[in-house]
N, C-alpha and C positions, 0 to 999 in steps of 0.2 A: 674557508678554503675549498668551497664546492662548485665547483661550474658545472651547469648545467642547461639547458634550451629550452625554451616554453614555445610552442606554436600554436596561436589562437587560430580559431575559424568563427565566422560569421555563424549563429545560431539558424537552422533550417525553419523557413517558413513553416513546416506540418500545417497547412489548410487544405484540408480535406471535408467532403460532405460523408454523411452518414451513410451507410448502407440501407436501399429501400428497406432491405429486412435482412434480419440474423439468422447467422445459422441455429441448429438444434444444440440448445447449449449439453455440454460436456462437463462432466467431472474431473476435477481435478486433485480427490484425494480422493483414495479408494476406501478408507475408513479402518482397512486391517495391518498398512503399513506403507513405510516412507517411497514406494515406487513412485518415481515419478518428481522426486522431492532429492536435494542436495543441501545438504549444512557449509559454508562456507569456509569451515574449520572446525572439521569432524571431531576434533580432540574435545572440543568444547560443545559438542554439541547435546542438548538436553530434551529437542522433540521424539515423542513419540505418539506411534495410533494406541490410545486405548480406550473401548469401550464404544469405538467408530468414532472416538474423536482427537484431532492434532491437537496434542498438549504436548506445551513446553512447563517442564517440570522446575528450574530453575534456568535463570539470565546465564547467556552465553551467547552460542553461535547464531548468523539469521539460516533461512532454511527460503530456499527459492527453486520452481519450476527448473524442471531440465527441458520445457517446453518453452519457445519463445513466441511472444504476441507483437501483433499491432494493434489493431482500432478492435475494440471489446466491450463485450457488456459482462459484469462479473457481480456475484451475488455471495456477499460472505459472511457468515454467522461468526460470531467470536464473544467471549465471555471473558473483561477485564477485570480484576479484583482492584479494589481500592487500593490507590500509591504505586498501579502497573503502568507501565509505560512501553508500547510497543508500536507498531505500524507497517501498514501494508504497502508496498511501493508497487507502484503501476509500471510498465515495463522496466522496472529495475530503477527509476530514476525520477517517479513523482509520491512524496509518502504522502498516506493517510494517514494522519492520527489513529493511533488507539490508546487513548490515558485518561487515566481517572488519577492523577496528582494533587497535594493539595493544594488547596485553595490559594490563589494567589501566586502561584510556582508557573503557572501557564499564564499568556493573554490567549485573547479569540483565537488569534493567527497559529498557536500551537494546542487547541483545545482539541479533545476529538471530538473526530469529522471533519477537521481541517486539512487543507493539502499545505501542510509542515511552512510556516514561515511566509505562504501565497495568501491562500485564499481562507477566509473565515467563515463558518457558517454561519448562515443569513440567519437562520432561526436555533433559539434557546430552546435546548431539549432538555428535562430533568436527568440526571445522571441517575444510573443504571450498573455501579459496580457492581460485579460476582450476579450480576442478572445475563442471559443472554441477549444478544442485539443483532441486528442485520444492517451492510452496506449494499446498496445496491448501485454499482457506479458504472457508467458509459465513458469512455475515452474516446475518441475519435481526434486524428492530429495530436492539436495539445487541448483539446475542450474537452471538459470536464462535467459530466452532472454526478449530483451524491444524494444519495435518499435514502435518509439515516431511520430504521422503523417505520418503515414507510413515509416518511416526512424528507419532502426534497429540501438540503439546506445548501445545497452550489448548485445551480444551476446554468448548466453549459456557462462556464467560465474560463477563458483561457489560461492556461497554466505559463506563468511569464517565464520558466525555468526550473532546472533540477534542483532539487531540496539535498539538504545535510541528507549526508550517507547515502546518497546514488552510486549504483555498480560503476556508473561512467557518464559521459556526455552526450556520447553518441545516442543523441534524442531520434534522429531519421529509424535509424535502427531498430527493429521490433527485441524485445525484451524482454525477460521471465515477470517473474511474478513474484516477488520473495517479501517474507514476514522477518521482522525486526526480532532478534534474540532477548531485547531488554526483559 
């Protein structure tokens, strides 16, 4: 007994070139507390700074930029423990894997590193639970590179579309930055 309206739109081109060069990159956690950072449903939420680092203490709320981005180069250190399951999304609406699940519980297409459900990394890295790791990813449009520990495994790939759990569609749009509560 619900009516309601659906209005599609054609997905936006985003083909853009890269910038000759980037700006001086920026911090975006100050290391002593959540400025700069919003939980999505504060009631639930469980990040905090401690020790100069974003810990999510138990699964709840995600935590995302009150800053909004377009085309970006972004460098993120993170430490999964085995059977975590979380993920960084690029303007609000492309995830990255971050999971160490068991065996078998993922393919490629949702292993980390992967952009959730697109794109698979090219190359097999040994997993690295409760070790620390770095992403280092460029956006531009919707192309994508990931260089997972220094090992590029997407390489400027186009991203076909927004993954499970994007803020929204609105791809044109420049977009925060937010980490998955899992």
């Amino acid at each position: 007994g619900t009516v309601g309206q659906i209005t599609g739109v054609p997905q936006p081109p985003l083909k853009r070139n890269a910038p000759a060069s980037w700006g001086k990159p920026e911090p975006l956690f100050n290391g002593k507390d959540l400025t700069g950072w919003v939980p999505d449903n504060p009631a639930e939420n469980h990040y905090k700074a401690i020790d100069g680092e974003l810990v999510n203490e138990k699964a709840g709320a995600n935590i995302r930029t009150t800053r909004t981005f377009q085309d970006f180069k972004l460098h993120v250190d993170f430490n999964c423990p085995n059977d975590g399951n979380s993920g960084v999304y690029l303007r609000g609406r492309y995830e990255i894997q971050v999971a160490y699940e068991k065996p078998g519980v993922n393919d490629r297409f949702h292993d980390l590193g992967s952009i959730y459900g697109f794109l698979a990394p090219s190359v097999d890295l040994p997993p690295r639970p409760g070790q620390w790791e770095s992403f280092d990813v460029t956006l531009v449009g919707r192309m994508v590179t990931v260089i997972r520990n220094g090992v590029k495994t997407i390489d400027n790939q186009e991203i076909p579309g927004i993954t499970g759990g994007a803020q929204d569609s609105r791809e044109a749009d420049p977009g925060p930055l937010y980490i998955q509560g899992d």
